[in-house]
Each structure stands twice: as structure tokens, then as C-alpha cells.
C-alpha positions as CSV (number, residue, x, y, z in Angstrom):
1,X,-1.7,11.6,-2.4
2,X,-0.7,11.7,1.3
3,X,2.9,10.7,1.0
4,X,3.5,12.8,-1.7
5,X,2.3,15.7,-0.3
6,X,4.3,15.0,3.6
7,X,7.4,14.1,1.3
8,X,7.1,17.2,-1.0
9,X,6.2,19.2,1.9
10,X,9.3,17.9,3.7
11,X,11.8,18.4,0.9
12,X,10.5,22.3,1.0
13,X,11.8,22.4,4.4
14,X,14.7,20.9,4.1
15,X,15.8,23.2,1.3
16,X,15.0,26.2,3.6
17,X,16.6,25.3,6.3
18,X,19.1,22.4,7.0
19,X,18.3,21.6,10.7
20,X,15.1,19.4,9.2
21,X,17.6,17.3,7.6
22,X,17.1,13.9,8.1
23,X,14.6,10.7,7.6
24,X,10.5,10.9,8.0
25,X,8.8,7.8,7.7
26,X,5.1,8.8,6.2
27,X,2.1,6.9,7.0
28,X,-1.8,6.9,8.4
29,X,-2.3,7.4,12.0
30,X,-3.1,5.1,14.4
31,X,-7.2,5.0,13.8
32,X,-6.6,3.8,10.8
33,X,-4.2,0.7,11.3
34,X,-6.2,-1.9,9.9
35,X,-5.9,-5.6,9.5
36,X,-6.1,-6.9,5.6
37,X,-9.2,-8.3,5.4
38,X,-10.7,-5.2,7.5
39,X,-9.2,-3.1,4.6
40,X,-10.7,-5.7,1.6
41,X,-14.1,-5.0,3.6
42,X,-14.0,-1.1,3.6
43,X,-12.9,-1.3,-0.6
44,X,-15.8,-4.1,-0.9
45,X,-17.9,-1.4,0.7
46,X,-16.7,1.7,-1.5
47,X,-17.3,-0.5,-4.6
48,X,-20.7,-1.4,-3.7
49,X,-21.9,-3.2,-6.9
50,X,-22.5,-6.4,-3.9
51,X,-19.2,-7.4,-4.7
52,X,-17.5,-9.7,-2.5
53,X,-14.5,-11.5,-1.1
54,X,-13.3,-14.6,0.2
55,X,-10.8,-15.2,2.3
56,X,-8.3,-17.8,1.3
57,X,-5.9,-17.8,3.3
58,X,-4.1,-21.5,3.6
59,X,-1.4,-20.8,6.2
60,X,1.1,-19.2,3.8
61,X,4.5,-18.2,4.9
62,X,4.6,-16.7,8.4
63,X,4.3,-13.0,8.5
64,X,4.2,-10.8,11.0
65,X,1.1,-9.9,13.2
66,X,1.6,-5.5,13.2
67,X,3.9,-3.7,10.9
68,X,3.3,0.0,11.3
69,X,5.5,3.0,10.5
70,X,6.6,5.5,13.3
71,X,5.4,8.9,12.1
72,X,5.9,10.3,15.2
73,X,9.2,12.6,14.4
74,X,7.1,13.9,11.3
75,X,4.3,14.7,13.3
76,X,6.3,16.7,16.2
77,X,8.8,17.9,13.6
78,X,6.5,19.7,11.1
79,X,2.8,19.2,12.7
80,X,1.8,17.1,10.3
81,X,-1.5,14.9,10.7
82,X,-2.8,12.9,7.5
83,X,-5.4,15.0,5.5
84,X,-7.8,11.8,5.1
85,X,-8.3,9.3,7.0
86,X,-8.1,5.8,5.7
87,X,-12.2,5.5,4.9
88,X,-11.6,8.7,2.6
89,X,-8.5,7.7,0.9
90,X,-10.0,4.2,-0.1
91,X,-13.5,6.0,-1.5
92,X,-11.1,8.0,-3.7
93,X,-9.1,4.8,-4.9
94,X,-12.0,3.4,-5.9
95,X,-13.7,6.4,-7.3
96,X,-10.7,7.0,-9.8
97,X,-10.9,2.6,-10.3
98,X,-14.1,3.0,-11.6
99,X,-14.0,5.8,-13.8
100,X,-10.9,4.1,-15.0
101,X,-12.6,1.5,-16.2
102,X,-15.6,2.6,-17.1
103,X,-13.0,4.5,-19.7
104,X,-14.0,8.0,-18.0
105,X,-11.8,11.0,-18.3
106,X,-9.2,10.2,-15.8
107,X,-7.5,13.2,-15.6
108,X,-10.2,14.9,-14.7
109,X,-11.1,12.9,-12.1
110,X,-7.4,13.2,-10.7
111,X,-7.6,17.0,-10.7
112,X,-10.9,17.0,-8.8
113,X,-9.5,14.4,-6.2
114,X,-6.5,16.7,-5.8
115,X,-7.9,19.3,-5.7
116,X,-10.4,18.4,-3.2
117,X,-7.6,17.1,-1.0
118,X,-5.5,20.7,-1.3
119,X,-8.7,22.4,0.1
120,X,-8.7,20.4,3.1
């Protein structure tokens, strides 16, 4: 929900008032940069059930080490700060995953996540 609501949020502005034309890049702040097997752990621990993984990796094709987006000009520009952090946003991907299927009413689900994450 996040990038939606920074990109909607942007276009608003940029429909009022032409001098915040331009590019954003969206994305979580720095505390919640993680590596991919840190970010398999905190799911695994949203999912409970004593689920786990196991890490595979063979050497695969070389990939870099970091990527992270530059959300700096959004941030000064509009004073934007993510609404949930990365811990939060996971716990609500796997709250709607379950009550997906567990064949639950999804779209209530989505209207309480969202409208949880307006309030904030």
C-alpha cells in the first residue's frame, strides 16, 4: 500500500501545481534495508505455523551485494516518511496470505488493512 499511496499522493501534487513535476523513486527507509534471507526470516516469523526455510543458494549468477532506491527527493520534496515499517508491512502480507487461503473474505480483510494504514 505504501507506493501507492506516495505515488497517488504525488500525482495530487503534481496536478496542483506543476513545480513538483518530475520523478520520485518510492521505497522503505533505511532501517528497513534488509538482506533476502533476513526478509524470508521475518515472513517465516509472521507465518508462525514453525514453518521454515532453507537456504539454497548454489552460487547462481552474480548479483549485486546492495540495490536500494534513493527516496531522498521524495522525502525533502513532500515530507514523506513510509507509514510502516518493513516488520508491519510483511505481518499484513501474510495476514491477507492466510485468509486468502484459508478461503476467508478477502475483501474484507483488504478494507480493514487499508483502512488501518489511512489512520496512521
Amino acid at each position: 500500500m505504501e507506493p501507492l499511496y506516495a505515488y497517488l499522493m504525488i500525482a495530487a501534487k503534481q496536478y496542483e501545481d506543476i513545480q513538483y513535476a518530475g520523478y520520485y523513486n518510492v521505497g522503505p527507509d533505511d532501517r528497513d534495508c534488509f538482506q533476502t534471507g533476513a526478509l524470508v526470516d521475518l515472513f517465516v516469523k509472521h507465518w508462525g505455523n514453525d514453518i521454515k526455510w532453507i537456504n539454497r543458494y548454489d552460487g547462481g549468477p552474480h548479483e549485486a551485494n546492495f540495490l536500494k532506491l534513493d527516496c531522498s527527493k521524495l522525502k525533502s520534496t513532500f515530507g514523506w516518511q513510509p507509514s510502516w515499517d518493513l516488520d508491519k508491512a510483511i505481518e499484513k502480507v501474510v495476514e491477507w496470505s492466510k485468509n486468502w487461503l484459508d478461503g476467508g473474505n478477502v475483501r474484507e480483510c483488504m478494507d480493514r488493512q487499508i483502512n488501518e494504514f489511512l489512520k496512521m
